[in-house]
RONU-941359 format. One record per residue: x, y, z of N, C-alpha, C in turn; residue in three letters; residue number from 1. Coordinates in nm, 3 decimals. Atoms other than C-alpha are relative to their C-alpha. Layout:
       n.X       n.Y       n.Z      ca.X      ca.Y      ca.Z       c.X       c.Y       c.Z   type   seq
         X         Y         Z         X         Y         Z         X         Y         Z    ALA   NUM
...
***
This chain:
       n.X       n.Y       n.Z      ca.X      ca.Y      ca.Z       c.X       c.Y       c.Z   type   seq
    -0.001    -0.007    -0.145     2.635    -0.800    -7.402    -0.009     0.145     0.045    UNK     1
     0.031    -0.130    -0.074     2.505    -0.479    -7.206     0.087     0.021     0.051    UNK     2
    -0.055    -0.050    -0.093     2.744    -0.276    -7.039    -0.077     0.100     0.136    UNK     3
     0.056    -0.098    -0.091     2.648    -0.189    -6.698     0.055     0.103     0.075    UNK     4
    -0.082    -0.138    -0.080     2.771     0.159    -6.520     0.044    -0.018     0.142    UNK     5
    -0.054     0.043    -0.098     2.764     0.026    -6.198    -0.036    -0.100     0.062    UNK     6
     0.003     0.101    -0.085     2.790    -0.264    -5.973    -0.039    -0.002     0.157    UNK     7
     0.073    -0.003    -0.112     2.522    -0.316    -5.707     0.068    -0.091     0.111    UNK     8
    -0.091     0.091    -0.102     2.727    -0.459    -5.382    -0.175    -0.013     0.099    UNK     9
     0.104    -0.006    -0.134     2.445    -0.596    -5.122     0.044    -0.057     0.123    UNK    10
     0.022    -0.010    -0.143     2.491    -0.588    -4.814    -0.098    -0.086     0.130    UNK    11
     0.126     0.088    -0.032     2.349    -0.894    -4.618    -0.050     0.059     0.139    UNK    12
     0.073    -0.067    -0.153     2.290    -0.694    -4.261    -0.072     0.080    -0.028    UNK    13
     0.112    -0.103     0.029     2.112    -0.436    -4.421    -0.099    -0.032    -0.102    UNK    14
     0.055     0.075     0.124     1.956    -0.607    -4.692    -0.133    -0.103     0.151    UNK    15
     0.088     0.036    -0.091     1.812    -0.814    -4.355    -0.070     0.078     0.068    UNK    16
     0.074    -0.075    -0.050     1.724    -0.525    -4.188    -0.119     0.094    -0.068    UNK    17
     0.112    -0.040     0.091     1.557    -0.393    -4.448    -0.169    -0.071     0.006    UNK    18
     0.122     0.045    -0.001     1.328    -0.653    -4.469    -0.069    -0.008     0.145    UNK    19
     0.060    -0.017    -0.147     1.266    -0.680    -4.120    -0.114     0.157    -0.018    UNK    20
     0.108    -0.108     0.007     1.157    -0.334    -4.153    -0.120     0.029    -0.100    UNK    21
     0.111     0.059     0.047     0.912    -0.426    -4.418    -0.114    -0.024     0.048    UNK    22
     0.054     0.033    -0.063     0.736    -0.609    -4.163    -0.049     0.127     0.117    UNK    23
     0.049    -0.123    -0.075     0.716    -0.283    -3.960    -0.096     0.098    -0.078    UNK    24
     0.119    -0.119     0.082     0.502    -0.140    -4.270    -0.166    -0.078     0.027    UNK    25
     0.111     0.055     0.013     0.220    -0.354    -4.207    -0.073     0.067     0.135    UNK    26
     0.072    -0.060    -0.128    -0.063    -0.206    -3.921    -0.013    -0.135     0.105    UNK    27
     0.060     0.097    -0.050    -0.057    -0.521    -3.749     0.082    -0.016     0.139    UNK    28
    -0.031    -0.068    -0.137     0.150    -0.414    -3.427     0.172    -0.070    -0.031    UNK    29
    -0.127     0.064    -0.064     0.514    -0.606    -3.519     0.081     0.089     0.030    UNK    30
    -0.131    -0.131    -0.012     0.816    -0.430    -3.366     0.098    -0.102     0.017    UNK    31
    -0.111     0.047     0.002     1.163    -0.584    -3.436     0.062     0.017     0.136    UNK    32
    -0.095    -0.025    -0.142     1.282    -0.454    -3.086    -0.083    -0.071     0.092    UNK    33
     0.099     0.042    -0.085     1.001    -0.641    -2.894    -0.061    -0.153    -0.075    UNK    34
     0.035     0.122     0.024     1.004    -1.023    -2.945    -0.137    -0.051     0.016    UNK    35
     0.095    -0.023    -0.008     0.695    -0.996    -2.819    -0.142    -0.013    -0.141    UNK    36
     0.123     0.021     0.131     0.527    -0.946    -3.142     0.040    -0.106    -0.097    UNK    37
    -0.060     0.070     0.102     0.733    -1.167    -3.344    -0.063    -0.138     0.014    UNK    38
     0.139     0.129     0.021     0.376    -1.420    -3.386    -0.042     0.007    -0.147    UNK    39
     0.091    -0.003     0.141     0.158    -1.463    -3.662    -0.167     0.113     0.063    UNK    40
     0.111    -0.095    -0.084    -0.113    -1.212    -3.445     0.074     0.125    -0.080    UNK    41
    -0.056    -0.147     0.040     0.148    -0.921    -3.538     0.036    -0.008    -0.176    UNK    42
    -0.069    -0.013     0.140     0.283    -1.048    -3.904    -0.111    -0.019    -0.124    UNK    43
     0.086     0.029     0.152     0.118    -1.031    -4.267     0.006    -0.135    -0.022    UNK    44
     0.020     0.109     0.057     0.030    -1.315    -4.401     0.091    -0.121    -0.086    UNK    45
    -0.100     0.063     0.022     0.280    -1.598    -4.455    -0.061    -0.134    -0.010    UNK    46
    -0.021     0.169     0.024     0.347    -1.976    -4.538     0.101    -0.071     0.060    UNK    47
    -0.098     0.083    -0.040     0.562    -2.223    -4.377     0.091     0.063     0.117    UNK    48
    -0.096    -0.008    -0.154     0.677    -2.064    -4.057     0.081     0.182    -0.066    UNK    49
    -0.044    -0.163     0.058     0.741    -1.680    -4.286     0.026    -0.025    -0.118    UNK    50
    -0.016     0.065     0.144     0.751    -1.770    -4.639    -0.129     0.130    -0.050    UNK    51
     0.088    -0.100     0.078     0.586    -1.428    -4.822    -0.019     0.022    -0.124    UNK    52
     0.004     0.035     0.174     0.411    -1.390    -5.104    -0.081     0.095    -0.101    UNK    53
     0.161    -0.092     0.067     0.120    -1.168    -5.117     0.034     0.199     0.020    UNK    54
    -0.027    -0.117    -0.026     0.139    -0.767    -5.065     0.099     0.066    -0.087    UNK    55
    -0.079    -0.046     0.106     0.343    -0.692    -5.372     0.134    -0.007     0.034    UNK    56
    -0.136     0.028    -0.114     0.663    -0.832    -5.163     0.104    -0.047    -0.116    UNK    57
    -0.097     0.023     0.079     0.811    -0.941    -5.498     0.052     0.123    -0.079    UNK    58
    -0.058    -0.147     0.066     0.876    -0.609    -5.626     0.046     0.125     0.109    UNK    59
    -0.052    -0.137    -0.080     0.983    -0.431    -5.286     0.146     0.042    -0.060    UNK    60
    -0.098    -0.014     0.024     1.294    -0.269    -5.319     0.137    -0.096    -0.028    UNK    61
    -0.087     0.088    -0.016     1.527    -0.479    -5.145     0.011    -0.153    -0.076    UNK    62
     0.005     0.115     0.062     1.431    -0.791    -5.345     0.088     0.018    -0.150    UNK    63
    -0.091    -0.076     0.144     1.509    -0.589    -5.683     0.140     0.032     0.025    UNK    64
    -0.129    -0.023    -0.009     1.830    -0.487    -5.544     0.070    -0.137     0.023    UNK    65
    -0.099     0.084     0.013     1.948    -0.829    -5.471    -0.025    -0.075    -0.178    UNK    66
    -0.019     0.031     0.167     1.838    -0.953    -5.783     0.080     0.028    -0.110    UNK    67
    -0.072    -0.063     0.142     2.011    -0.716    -5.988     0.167    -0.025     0.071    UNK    68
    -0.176     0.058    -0.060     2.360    -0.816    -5.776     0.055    -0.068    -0.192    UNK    69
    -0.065     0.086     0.159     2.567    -0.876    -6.122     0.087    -0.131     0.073    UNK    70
    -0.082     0.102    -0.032     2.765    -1.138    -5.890    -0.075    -0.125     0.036    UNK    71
     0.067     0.017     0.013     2.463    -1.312    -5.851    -0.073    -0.054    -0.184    UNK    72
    -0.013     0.041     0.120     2.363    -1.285    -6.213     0.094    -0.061    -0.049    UNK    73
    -0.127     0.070     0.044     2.699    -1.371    -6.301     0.048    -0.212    -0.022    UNK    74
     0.025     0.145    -0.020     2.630    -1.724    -6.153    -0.046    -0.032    -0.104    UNK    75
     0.111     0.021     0.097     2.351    -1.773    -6.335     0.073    -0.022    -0.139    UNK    76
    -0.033    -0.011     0.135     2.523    -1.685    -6.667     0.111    -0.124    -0.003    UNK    77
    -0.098     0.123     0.016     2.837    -1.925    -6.599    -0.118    -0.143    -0.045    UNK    78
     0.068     0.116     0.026     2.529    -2.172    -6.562    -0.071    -0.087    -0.086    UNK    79
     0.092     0.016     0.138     2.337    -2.117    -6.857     0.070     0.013    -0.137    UNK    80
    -0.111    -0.074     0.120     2.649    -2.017    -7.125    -0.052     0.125    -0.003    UNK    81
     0.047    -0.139     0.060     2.454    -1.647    -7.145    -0.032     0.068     0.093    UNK    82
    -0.016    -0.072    -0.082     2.474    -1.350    -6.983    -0.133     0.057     0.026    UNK    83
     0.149    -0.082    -0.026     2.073    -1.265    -7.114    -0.096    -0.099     0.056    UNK    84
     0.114     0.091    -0.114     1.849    -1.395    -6.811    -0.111     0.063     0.063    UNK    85
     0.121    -0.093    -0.059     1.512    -1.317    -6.702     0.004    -0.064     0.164    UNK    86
    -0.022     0.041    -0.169     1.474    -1.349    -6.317    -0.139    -0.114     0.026    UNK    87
     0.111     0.130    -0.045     1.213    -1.665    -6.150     0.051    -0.067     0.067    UNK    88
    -0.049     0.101    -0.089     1.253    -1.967    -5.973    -0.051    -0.153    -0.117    UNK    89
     0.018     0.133     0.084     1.261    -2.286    -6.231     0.097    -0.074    -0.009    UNK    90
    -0.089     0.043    -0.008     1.460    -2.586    -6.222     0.143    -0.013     0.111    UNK    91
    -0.127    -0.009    -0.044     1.803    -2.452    -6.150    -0.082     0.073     0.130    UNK    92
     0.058    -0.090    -0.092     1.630    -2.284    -5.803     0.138     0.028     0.055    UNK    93
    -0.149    -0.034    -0.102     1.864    -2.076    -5.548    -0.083     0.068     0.080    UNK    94
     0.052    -0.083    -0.108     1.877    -1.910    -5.260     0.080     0.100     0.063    UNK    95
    -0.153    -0.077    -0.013     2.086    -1.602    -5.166    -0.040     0.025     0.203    UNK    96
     0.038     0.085    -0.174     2.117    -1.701    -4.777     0.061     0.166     0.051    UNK    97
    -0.027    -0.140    -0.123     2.145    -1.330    -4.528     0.042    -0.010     0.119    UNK    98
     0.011     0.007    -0.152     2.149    -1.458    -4.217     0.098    -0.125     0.022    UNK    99
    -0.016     0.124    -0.062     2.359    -1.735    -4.072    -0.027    -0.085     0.050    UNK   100
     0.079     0.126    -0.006     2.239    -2.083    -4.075     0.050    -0.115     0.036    UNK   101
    -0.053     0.123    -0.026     2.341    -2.377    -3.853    -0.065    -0.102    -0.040    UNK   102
     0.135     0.123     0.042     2.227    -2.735    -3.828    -0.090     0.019     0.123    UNK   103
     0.124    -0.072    -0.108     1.995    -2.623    -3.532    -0.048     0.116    -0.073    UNK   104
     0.045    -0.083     0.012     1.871    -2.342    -3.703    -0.134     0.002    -0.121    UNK   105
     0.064    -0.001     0.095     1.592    -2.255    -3.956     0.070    -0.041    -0.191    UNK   106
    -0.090    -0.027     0.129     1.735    -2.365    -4.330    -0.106    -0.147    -0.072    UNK   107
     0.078     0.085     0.079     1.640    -2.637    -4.629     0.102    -0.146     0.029    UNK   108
    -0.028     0.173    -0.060     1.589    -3.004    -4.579    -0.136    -0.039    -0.066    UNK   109
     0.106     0.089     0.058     1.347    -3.269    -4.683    -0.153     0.120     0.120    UNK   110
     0.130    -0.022    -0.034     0.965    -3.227    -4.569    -0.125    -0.125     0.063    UNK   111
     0.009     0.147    -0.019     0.894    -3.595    -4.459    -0.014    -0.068     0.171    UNK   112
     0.048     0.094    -0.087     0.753    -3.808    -4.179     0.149    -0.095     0.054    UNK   113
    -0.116     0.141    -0.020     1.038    -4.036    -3.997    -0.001    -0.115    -0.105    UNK   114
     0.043     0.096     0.043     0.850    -4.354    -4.109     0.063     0.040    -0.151    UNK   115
    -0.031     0.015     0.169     0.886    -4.184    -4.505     0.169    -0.002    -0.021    UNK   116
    -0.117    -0.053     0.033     1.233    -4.050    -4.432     0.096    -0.160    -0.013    UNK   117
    -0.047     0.093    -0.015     1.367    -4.424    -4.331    -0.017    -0.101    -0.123    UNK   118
     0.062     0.087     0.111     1.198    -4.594    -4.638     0.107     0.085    -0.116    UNK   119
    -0.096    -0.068     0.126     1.421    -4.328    -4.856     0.127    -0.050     0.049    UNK   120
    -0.126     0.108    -0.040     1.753    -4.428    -4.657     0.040    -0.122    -0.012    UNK   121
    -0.037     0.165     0.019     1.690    -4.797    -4.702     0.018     0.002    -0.166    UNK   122
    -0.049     0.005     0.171     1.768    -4.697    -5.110     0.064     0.089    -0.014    UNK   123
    -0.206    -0.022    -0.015     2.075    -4.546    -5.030    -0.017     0.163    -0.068    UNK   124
    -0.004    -0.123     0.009     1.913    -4.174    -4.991     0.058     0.064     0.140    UNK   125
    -0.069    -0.095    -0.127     2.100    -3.904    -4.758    -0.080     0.101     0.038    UNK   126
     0.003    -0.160    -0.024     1.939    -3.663    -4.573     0.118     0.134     0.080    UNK   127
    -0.076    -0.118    -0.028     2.099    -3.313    -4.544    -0.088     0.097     0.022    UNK   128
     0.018    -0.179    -0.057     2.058    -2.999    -4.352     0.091     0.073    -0.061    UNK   129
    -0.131    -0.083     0.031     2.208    -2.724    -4.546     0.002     0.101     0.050    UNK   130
    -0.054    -0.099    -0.088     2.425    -2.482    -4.341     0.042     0.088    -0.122    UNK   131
    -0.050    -0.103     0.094     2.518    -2.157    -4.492     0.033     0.178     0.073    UNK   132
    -0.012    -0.084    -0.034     2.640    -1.856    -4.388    -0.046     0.189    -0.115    UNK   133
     0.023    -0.093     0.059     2.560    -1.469    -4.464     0.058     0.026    -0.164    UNK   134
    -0.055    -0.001     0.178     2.601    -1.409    -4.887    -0.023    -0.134    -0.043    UNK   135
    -0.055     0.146     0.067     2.611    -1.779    -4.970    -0.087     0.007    -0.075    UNK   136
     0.128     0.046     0.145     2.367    -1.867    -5.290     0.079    -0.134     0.006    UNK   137
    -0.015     0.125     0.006     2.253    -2.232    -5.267    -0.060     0.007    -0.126    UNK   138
     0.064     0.061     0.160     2.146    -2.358    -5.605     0.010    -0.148     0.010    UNK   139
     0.032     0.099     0.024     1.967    -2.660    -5.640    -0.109    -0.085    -0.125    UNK   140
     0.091     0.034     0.057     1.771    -2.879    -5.888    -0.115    -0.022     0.046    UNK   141
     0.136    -0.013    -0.062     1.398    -2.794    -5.808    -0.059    -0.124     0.040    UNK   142
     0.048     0.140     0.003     1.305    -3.134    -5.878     0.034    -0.070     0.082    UNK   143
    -0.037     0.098    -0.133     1.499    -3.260    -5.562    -0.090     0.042     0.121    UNK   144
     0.093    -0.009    -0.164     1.298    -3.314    -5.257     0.051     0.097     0.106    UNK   145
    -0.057    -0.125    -0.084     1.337    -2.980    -5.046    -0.111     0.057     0.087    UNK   146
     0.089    -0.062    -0.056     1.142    -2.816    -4.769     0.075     0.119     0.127    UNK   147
    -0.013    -0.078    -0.101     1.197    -2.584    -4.506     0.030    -0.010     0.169    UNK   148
     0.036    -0.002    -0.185     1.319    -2.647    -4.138    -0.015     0.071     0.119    UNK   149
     0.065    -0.088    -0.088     1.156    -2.517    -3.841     0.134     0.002     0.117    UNK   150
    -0.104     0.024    -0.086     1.456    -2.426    -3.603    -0.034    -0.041     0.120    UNK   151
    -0.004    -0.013    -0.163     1.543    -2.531    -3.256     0.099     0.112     0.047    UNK   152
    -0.098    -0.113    -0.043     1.749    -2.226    -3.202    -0.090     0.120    -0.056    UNK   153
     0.075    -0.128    -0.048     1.628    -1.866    -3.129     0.085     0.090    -0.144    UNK   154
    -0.049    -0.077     0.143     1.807    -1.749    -3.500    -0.078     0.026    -0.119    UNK   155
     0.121    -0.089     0.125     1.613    -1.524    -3.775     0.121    -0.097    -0.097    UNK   156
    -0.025     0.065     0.143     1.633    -1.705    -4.114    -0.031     0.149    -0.080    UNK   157
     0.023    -0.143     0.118     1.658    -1.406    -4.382     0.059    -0.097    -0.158    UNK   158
    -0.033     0.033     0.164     1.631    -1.537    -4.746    -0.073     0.025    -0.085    UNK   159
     0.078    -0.035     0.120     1.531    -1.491    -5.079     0.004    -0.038    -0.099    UNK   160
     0.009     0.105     0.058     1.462    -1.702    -5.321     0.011     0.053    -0.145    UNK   161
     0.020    -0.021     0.078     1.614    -1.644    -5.673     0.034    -0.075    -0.084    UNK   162
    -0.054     0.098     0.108     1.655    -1.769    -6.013    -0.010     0.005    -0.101    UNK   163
     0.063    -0.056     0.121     1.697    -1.682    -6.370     0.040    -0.132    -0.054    UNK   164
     0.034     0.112     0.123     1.644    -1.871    -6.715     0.033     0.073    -0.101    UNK   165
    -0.059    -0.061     0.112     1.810    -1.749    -7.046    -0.160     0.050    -0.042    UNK   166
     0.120    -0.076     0.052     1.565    -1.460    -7.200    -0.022    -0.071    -0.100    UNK   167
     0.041     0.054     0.124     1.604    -1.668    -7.517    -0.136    -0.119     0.007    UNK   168
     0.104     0.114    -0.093     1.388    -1.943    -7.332    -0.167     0.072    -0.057    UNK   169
     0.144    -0.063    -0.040     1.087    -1.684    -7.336    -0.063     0.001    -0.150    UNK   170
     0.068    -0.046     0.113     0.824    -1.626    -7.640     0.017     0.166     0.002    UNK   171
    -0.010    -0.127     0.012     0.789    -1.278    -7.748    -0.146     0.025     0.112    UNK   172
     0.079    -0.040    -0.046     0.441    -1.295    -7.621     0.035    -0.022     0.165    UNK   173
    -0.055     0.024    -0.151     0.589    -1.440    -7.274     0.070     0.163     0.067    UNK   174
    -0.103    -0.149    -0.046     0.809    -1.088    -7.249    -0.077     0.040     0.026    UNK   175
     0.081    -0.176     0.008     0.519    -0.859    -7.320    -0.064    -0.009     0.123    UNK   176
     0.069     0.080    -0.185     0.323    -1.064    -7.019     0.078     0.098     0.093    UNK   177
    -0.087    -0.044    -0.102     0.623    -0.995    -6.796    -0.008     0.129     0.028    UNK   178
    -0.031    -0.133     0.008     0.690    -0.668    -6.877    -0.102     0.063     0.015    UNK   179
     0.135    -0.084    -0.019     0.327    -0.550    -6.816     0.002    -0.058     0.152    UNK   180
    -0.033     0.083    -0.136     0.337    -0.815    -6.484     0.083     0.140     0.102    UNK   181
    -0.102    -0.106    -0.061     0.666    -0.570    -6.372    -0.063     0.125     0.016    UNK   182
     0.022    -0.123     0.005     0.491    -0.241    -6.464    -0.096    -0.015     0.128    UNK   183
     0.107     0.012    -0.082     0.190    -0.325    -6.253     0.042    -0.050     0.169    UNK   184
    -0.018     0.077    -0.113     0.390    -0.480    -5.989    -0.019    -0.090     0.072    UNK   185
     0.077     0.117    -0.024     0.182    -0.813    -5.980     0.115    -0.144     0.007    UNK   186
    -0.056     0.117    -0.038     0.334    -1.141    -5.880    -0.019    -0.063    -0.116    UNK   187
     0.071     0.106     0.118     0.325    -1.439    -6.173     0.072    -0.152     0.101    UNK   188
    -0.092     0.149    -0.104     0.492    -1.797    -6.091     0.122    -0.017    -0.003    UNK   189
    -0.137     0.014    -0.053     0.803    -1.922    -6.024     0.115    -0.036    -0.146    UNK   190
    -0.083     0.031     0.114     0.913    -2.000    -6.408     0.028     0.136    -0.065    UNK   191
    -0.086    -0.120     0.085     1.082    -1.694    -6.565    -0.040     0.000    -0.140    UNK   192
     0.050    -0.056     0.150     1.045    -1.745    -6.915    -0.129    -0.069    -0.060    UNK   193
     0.089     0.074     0.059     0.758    -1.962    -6.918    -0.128     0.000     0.092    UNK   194
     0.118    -0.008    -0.097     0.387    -1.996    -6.787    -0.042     0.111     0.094    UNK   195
     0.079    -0.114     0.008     0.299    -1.653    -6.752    -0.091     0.023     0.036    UNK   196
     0.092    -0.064    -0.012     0.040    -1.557    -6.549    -0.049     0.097     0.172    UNK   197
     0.004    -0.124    -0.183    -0.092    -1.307    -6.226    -0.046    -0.122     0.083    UNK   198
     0.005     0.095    -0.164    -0.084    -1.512    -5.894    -0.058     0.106     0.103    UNK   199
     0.074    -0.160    -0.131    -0.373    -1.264    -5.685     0.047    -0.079     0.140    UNK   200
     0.008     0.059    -0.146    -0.358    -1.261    -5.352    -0.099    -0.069     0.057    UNK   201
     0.089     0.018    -0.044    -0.522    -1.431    -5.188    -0.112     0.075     0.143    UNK   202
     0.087    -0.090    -0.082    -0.657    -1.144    -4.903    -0.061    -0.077     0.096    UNK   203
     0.076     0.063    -0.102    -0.699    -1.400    -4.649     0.125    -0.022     0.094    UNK   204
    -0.080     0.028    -0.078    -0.533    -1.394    -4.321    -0.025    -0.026     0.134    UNK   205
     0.042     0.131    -0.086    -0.538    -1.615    -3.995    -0.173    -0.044    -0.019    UNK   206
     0.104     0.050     0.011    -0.801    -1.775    -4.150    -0.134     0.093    -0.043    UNK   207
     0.103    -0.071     0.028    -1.036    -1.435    -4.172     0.032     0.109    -0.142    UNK   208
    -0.052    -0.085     0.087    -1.058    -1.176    -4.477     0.139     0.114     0.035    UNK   209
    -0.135    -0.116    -0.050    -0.702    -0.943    -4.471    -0.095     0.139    -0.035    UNK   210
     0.063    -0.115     0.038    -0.910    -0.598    -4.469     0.159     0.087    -0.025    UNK   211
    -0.149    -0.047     0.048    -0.551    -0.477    -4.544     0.051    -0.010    -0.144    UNK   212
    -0.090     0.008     0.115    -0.371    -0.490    -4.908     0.056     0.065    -0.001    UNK   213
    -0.077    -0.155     0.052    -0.156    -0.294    -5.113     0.016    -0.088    -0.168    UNK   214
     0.005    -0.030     0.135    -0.179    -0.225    -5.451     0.188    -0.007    -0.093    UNK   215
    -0.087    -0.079     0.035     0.213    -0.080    -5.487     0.108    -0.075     0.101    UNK   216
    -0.068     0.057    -0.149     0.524    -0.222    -5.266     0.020     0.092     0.063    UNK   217
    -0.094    -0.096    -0.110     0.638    -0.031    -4.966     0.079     0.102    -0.066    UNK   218
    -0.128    -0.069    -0.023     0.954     0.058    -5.093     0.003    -0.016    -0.187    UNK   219
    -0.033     0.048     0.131     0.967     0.102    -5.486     0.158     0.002    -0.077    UNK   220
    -0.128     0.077     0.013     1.223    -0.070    -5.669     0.083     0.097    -0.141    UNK   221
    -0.091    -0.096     0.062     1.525     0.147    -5.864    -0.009    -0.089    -0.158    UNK   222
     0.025     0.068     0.087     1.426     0.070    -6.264     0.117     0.070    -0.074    UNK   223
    -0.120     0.053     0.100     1.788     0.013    -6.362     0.001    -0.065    -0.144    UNK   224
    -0.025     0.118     0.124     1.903    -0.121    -6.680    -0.003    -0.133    -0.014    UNK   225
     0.006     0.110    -0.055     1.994    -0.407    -6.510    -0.153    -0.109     0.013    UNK   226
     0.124     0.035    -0.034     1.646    -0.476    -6.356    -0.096     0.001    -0.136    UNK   227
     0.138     0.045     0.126     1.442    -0.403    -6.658     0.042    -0.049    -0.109    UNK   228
    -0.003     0.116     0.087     1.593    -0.649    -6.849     0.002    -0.147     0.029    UNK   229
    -0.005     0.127    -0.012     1.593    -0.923    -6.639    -0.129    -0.015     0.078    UNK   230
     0.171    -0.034    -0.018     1.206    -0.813    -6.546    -0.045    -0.010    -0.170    UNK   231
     0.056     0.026     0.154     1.155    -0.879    -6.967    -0.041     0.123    -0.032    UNK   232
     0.045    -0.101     0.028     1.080    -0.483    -6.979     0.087     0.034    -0.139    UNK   233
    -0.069    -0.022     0.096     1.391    -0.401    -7.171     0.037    -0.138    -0.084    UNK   234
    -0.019     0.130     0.033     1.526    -0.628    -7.448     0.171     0.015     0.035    UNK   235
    -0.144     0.017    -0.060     1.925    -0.734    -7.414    -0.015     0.058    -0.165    UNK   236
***
C-alpha cells in the first residue's frame, strides 16, 4: 500500500466554481454573472441538458483533483477489498454530487415515457428521484435504469461522474493504453481497466462544425502520486 504525503480536501463551492469558470474559457460569450448566456448559443458542446465530454474536460484540473480525494478513493477500496484502483465509470458507477439537489431540481431518475414508466410499476418497480446534498457520492449499479432529470427549479446541478475498478482487473497492455491515453490527455470509455480506447471528439456543435477545439485542458491537472496511479501511469 502507497503512502500518500498529503490529503486532498475538496471543496464543493469551489470545486463548482471552478467549473463554472471552465465554461468562461470557451469564446462562445458565457458569463456566470449574466443568466443571460446560460443557453446552448453561449456553452460548448454538451449532452443531456450539460453533460460534457469533448474539449479534454476529463483531464481539467478540477476533475483530477476530485478524483484523487483519498475519501473518495477510500470508498471505492472498502468496495472492492483493495486499495489499488484505476479511475472510470463501470458497473459500480458514482457520482460525487457539488451542488444541492431536491426533488424539483436537476438529479438521477429513470429516462421513460409515462405509458413505459406504469408498465414497470405494475411489476412491483419504484421510481426514485435521488436527492443529495453538496459532497454526497451516489454509487449505483450501472446496469440499473438511470437517466438524468431536467429540473423545474432555477438550481445549477454540479457533478461529476466517478468510478474506479481494482488495477489488478487491467492487462498489462490495458495500463500502457491508459498511461499513454493520460499523457496525451485524450478521453477513452467509461470502463477503467478494460476496453481501452480514444473516444475523439466529435467537433460538432449546434448541429454545425465546432471551428473551436483544444488539444490540452484549460487548467492542467497536478501529476501526484496519487493521480498517476489511478491514471495506470504509475504502478502501485
Amino acid at each position: 500500500m502507497p503512502h500518500y504525503e498529503s490529503e486532498p480536501k475538496i471543496d464543493t463551492s469551489v470545486a463548482t466554481n471552478r467549473m463554472v469558470q471552465w465554461l468562461e474559457t470557451f469564446p462562445y460569450g458565457f458569463k456566470a454573472n449574466d443568466p443571460s448566456t446560460w443557453g446552448k448559443v453561449h456553452l460548448p458542446e454538451h449532452m443531456k441538458g450539460g453533460m460534457c465530454h469533448g474539449y479534454r474536460v476529463q483531464h481539467e484540473k478540477v476533475i483530477w483533483d476530485a478524483r484523487s480525494e483519498l475519501a473518495l478513493i477510500d470508498t471505492f477500496s472498502k468496495l472492492w477489498g483493495t486499495k489499488e484502483l484505476l479511475k472510470g465509470m463501470q458497473c459500480v458507477q458514482g457520482i460525487l454530487n457539488l451542488a444541492r439537489n431536491g426533488p424539483d431540481d436537476s438529479g438521477l431518475v429513470h429516462g421513460f415515457k409515462d405509458e413505459e414508466i406504469e408498465w414497470f410499476k405494475k411489476r412491483g418497480c419504484e421510481e426514485t428521484k435521488v436527492c443529495a446534498g453538496p459532497g454526497d457520492l451516489i454509487l449505483w449499479d450501472s446496469r440499473q435504469i438511470h437517466y438524468n432529470k431536467v429540473p423545474s427549479s432555477g438550481k445549477v446541478r454540479a457533478v461529476m461522474y466517478i468510478c474506479y475498478t481494482p488495477a489488478g482487473f487491467a492487462s498489462k497492455a490495458g495500463l500502457e493504453t491508459k498511461a499513454s491515453y493520460f499523457q496525451q490527455r485524450v478521453g477513452t470509455t467509461h470502463w477503467p481497466h478494460a476496453n481501452i480506447f480514444l473516444q475523439e471528439d466529435k467537433d460538432v456543435r449546434l448541429g454545425q462544425p465546432d471551428e473551436y477545439s483544444r488539444d490540452r485542458p484549460a487548467y492542467e491537472p497536478e501529476e501526484s502520486d496519487v493521480v498517476l496511479r489511478v491514471a495506470g501511469v504509475k504502478a502501485y
